[in-house]
C-alpha positions as CSV (number, residue, x, y, z in Angstrom):
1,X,-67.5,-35.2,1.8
2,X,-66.3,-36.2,-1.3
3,X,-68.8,-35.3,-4.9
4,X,-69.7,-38.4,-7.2
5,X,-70.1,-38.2,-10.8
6,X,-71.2,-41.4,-13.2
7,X,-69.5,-40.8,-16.7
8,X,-69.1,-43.2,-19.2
9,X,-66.3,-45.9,-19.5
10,X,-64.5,-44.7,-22.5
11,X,-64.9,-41.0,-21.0
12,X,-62.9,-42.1,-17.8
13,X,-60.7,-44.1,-19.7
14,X,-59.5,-41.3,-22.1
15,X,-59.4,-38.8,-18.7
16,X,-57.1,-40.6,-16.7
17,X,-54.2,-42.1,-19.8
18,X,-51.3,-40.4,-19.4
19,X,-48.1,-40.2,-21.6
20,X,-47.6,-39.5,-25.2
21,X,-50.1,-42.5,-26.4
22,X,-53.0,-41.1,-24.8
23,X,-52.2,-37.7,-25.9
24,X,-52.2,-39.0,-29.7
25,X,-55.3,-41.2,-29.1
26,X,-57.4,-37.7,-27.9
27,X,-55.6,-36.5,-30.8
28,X,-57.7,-39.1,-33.3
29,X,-60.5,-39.4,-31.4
30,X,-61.1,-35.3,-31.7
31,X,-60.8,-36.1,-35.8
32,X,-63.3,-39.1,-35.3
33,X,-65.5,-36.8,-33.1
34,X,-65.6,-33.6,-35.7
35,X,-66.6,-35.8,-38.7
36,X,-70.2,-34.4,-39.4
37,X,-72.6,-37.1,-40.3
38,X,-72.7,-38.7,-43.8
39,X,-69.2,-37.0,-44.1
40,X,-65.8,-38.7,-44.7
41,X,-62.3,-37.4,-43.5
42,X,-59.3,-38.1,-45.0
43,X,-55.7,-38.2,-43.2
44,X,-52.4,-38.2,-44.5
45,X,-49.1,-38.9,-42.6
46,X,-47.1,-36.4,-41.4
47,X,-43.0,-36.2,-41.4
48,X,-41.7,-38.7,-39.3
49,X,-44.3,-41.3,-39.2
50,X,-45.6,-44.0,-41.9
51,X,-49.6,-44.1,-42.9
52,X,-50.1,-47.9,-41.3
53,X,-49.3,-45.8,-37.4
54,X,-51.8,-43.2,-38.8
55,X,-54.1,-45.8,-39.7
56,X,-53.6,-48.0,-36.3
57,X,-53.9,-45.0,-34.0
58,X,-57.3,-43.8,-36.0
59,X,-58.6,-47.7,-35.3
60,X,-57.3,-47.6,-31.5
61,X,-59.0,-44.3,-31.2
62,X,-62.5,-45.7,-33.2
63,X,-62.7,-48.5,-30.4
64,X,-62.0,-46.1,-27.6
65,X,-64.8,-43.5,-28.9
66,X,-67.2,-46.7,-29.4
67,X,-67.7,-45.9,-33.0
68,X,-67.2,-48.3,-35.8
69,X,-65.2,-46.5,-38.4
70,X,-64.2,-48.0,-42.3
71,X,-61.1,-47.2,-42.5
72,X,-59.5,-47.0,-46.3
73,X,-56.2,-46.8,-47.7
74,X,-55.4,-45.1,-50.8
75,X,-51.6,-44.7,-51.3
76,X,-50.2,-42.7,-49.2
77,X,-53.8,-41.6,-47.5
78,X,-56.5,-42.4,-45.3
79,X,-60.2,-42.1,-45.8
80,X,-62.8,-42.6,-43.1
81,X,-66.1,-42.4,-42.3
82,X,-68.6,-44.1,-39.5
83,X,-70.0,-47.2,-40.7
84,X,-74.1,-46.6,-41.4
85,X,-76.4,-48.8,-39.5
86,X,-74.8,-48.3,-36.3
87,X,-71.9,-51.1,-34.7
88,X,-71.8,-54.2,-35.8
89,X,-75.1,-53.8,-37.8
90,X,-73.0,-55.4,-40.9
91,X,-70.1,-57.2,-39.7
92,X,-69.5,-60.6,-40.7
93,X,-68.4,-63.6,-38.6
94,X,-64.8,-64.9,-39.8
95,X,-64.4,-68.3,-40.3
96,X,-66.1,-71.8,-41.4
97,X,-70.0,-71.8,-41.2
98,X,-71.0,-73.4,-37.9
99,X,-73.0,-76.5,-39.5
100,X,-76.9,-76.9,-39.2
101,X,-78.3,-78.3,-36.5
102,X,-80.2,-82.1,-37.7
């Protein structure tokens, strides 16, 4: 008889991707995941690649991990930290102002 195990989504998810892109994103999410806590890390691209793939894979790998990161670009390096306040906590809607209700 087979075992079951429950895990989470984004575990399973990063488990079973195979190729080259999952191998980078478990790549960026172990950066993500060994920032200590009120601590920022800072990346900087490597030969062969440009800092916007460094800073898309580090956002890819944020959304995978569930962790909302702010991600900053200072010439040719990143800087990132978890946003305080947990997800979402102070994100603001884009757009026009739904008007008040009479």
């Amino acid at each position: 008889m087979p075992k079951f195990k429950s895990l989470p989504l984004a575990e399973a998810m990063v488990k079973s991707a195979t190729g080259k892109r999952a191998q980078l994103t478990k790549e960026y999410m172990d950066y993500i995941e060994r920032l200590p806590s009120g601590q920022a890390g800072q990346l900087q691209a490597a030969g062969g690649e440009s800092i916007a793939a460094v800073r898309r894979r580090l956002g890819a790998a944020s959304r995978v991990a569930g962790k909302d990161l702010v991600i900053k670009r200072v010439g040719e390096e990143l800087f990132f930290w978890v946003r305080p306040g947990g997800k979402g906590a102070t994100k603001r809607r884009r757009g026009r102002p739904a008007k008040a209700a009479r």
